[in-house]
C-alpha positions as CSV (number, residue, x, y, z in Angstrom):
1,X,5.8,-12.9,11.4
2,X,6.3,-11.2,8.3
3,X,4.2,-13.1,5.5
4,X,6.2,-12.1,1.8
5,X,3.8,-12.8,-1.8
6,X,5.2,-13.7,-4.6
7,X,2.9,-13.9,-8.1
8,X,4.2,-16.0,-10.8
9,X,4.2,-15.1,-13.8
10,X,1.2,-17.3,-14.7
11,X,-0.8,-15.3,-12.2
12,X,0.4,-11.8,-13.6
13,X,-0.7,-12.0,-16.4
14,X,-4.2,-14.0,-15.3
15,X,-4.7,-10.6,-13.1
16,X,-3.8,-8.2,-16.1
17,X,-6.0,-10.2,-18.3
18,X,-8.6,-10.4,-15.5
19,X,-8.3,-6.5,-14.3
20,X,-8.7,-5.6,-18.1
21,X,-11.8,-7.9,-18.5
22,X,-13.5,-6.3,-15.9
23,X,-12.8,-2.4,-16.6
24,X,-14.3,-2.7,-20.2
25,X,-17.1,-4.8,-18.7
26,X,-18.1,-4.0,-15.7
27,X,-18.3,0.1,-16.1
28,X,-20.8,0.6,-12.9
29,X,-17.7,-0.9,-10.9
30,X,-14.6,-0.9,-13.0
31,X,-12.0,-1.2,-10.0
32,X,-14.1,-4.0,-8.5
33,X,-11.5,-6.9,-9.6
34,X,-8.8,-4.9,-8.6
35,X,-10.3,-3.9,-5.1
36,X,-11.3,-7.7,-4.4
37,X,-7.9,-9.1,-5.5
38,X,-6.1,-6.5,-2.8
39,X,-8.6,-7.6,-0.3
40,X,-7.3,-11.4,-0.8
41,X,-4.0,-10.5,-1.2
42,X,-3.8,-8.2,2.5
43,X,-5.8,-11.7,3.5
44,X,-2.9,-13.9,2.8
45,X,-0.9,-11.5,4.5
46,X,-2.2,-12.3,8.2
47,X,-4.4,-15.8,7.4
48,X,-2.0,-17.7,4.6
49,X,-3.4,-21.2,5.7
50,X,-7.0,-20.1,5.7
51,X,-7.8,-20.8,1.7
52,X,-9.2,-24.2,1.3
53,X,-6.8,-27.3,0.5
54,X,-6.8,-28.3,-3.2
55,X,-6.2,-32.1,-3.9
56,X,-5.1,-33.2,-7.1
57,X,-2.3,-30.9,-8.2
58,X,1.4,-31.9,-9.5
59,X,2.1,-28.9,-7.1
60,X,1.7,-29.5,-3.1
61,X,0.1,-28.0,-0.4
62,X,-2.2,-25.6,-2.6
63,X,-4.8,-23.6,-1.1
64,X,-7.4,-21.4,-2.7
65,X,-9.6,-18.3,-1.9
66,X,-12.3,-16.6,-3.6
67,X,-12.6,-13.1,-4.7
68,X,-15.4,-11.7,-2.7
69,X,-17.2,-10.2,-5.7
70,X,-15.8,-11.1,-8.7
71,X,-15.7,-14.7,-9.6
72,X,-12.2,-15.4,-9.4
73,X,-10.4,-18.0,-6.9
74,X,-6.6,-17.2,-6.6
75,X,-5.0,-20.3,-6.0
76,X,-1.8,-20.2,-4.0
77,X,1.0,-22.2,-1.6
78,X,2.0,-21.3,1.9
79,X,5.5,-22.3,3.4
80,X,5.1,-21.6,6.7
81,X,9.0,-22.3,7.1
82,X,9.6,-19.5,5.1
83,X,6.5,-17.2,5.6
84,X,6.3,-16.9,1.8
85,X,3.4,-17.1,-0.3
86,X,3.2,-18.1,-3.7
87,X,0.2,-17.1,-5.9
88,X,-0.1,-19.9,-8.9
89,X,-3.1,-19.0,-10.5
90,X,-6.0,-16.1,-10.9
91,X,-8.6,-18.5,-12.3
92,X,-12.3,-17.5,-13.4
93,X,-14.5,-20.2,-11.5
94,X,-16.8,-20.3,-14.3
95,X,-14.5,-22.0,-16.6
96,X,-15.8,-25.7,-15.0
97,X,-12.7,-26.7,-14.2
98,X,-9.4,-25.5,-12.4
99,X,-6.1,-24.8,-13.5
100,X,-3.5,-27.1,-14.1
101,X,-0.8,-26.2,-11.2
């Protein structure tokens, strides 16, 4: 099965704003966002139900995973009729709340 991500453009620009944050911050490991967010992303591409089920949401069946370094969740939905995944959101956990999806 062939698992196909798409990134809104919500999350686009959450990862350029994200990627950007973390070069000019983070010097001793500049690529680090980038590198996590790849990581997640090959992830999805053979365990798209494995994020954790998000509750709540005007969107269904949400799932989210966490950036193994940097503290990011990508929150995302998996149609397993259509092997597509669909990232929503690149969301700093820090902010105390989620996004609105």
């Amino acid at each position: 099965m062939q698992i196909a991500i798409q990134i809104s453009p919500r999350a686009s620009r959450e990862i350029a704003a994200g990627d950007a944050w973390w070069r000019q911050n983070r010097s001793a490991a500049p690529e680090r966002f980038k590198h996590d967010l790849d990581s997640v992303m090959e992830h999805l591409t053979t365990l798209p139900g494995s994020g954790v089920p998000i509750d709540n949401t005007k969107a269904s069946n949400v799932r989210r995973l966490r950036l193994k370094h940097a503290d990011y969740h990508v929150y995302y939905q998996y149609d397993e009729q259509s092997s597509n995944v669909n990232v929503l959101a690149v969301w700093h956990a820090r902010r105390g709340r989620r996004p609105k999806i």
